[in-house]
N, C-alpha and C positions, 0 to 999 in steps of 0.2 A: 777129505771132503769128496763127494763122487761128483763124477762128471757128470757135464749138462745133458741133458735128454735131446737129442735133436729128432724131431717130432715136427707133424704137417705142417705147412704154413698156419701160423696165428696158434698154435698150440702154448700153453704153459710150460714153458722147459725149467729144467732141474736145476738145483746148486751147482756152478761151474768151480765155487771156492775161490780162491787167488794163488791156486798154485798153479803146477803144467795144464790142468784142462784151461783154466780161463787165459793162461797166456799163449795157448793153440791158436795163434791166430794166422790169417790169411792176405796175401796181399795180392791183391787184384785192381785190375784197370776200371777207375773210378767212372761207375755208370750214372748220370745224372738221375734223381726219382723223377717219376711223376709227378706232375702238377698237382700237388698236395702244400696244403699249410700247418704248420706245425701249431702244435694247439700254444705250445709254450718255447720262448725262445733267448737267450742272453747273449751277448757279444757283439763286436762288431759283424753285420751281414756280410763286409769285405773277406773275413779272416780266411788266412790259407790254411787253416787248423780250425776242423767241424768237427765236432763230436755231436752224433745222434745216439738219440737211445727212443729205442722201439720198444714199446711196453703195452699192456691188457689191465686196465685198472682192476679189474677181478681177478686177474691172473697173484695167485700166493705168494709165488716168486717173486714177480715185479714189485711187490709190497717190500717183502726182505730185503730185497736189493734197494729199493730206497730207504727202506727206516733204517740200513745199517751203513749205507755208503752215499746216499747222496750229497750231502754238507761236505764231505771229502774231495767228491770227485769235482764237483760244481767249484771248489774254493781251487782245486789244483787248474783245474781250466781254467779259471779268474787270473789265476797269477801265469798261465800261457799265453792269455791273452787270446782264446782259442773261443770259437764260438759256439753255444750249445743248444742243438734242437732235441725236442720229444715230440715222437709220431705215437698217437694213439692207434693201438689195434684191438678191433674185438674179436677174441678168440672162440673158434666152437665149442659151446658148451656155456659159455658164459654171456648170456643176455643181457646180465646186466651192465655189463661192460659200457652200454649207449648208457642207460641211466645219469652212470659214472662222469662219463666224455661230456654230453650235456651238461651235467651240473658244474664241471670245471671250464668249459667252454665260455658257460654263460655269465661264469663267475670272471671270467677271462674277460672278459666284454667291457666288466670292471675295474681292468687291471688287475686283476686278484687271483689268477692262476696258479699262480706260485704258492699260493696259502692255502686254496682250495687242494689242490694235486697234494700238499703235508695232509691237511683234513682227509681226505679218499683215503689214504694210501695206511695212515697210522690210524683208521678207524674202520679198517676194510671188514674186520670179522662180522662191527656194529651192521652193517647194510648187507653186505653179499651171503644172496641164499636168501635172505628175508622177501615177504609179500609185501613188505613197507620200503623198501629198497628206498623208492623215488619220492619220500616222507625223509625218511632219514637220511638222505643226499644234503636234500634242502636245509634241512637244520643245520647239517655240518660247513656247506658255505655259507649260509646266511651270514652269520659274523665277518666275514671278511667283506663285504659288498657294499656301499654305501645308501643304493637304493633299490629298496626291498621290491618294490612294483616292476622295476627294471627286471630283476632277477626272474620275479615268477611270471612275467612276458615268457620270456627270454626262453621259461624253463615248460612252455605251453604251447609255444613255437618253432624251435630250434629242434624237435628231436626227429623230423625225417630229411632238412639238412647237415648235423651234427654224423645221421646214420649214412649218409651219403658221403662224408668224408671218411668213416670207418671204412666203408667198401673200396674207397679207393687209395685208403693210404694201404690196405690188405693186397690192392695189385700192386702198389711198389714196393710194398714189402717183399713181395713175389718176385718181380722184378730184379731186387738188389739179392735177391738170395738169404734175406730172413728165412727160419724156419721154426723157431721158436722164439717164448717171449721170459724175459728180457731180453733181446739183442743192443750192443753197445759197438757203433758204425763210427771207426775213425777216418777221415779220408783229408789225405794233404795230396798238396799238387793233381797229377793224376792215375791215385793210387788210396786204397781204402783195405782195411783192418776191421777185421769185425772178432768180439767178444761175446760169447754166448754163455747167459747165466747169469747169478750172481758175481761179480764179478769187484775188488776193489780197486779205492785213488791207486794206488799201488803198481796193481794190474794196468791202469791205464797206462798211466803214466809213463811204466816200462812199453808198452805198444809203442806210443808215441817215439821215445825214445830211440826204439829200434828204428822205428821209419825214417828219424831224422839222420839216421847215419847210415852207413853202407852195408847193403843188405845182399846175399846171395838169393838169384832166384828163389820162390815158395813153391810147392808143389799145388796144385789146388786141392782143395779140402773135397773126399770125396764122402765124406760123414754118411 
């Protein structure tokens, strides 16, 4: 598999696979983010075990890496007891990426994140690149939502604060040293691991692992 593309911040980065590139990882002194909220989030908020993942709902990648490893990685963190956040990033080039964020947002509002982010993500080709983008968003949450009025409020008003959370989860994304998207940010104690790309449970799991047990210095990553 080739390695990840590491590319400007909010870029679309490459197949990292689940061999040595995705398990290239980095251990560095855990920098708290910015004042950002995670669109979507599981676990106890206590846990000393966080996994984020940093993604571009337009982004090709970020789609791959969920339709082939999310139910894996999500269930392997379930049974760590490990907590998981998703920061939305809109990347250059991909406008619709707000579209995207809003319609899962406001689906979110419904509790229904989690079903809309499957819809986006396994229906990505359906909307992205399309002039009906923000048509075909709506249908694809609608089912999961219980009320329809709430939604298309929701999806009529939320898109220049929805766009102001992109902007600022892109400076901490800045911040923690994202540079492309997928990025997958493990951080225990105070110390953080980051996976760039597609990346599988696998892969994580071994990250983790490492961190848990006695590690020699890392070099920092000068990618």
């Amino acid at each position: 598999m080739a390695a990840a593309i590491l590319l400007p911040l909010g870029a679309c980065g490459g197949d990292a696979g689940s061999s040595s590139a995705a398990s290239r990882v980095d251990t560095l002194p855990f920098a708290a983010p910015a004042a950002v909220t995670p669109g979507y989030a599981t676990g106890d908020p206590a846990a000393t075990l966080v996994v984020e993942e940093w993604a571009d709902f337009q982004c090709p990648f970020c789609a791959q890496h969920y339709t082939a490893n999310h139910e894996a990685i999500e269930a392997a963190l379930d049974e760590l007891g490990a907590r998981f956040e998703v920061y939305e990033i809109g990347a250059p080039g991909h406008p619709q990426s707000l579209d995207a964020t809003v319609a899962a947002r406001c689906a979110g509002a419904q509790g229904a994140y989690a079903a809309a982010r499957d819809a986006i993500y396994t229906n990505q080709s359906a909307w992205s690149g399309s002039l009906e983008a923000d048509t075909i968003l709506r249908a694809l949450v609608l089912p999961s939502v219980p009320d329809t009025a709430a939604l298309d409020d929701c999806l009529r008003n939320q898109r220049v604060t929805v766009g102001q959370i992109l902007n600022r989860n892109m400076r901490a994304a800045a911040g923690r040293g994202v540079r492309s998207t997928p990025t997958t940010i493990i951080r225990m104690g105070n110390a953080e691991r980051q996976l760039r790309g597609v990346v599988s449970a696998d892969a994580v799991r071994e990250a983790i692992a490492s961190m848990s047990g006695p590690r020699s210095g890392a070099a920092p990553d000068t990618g």
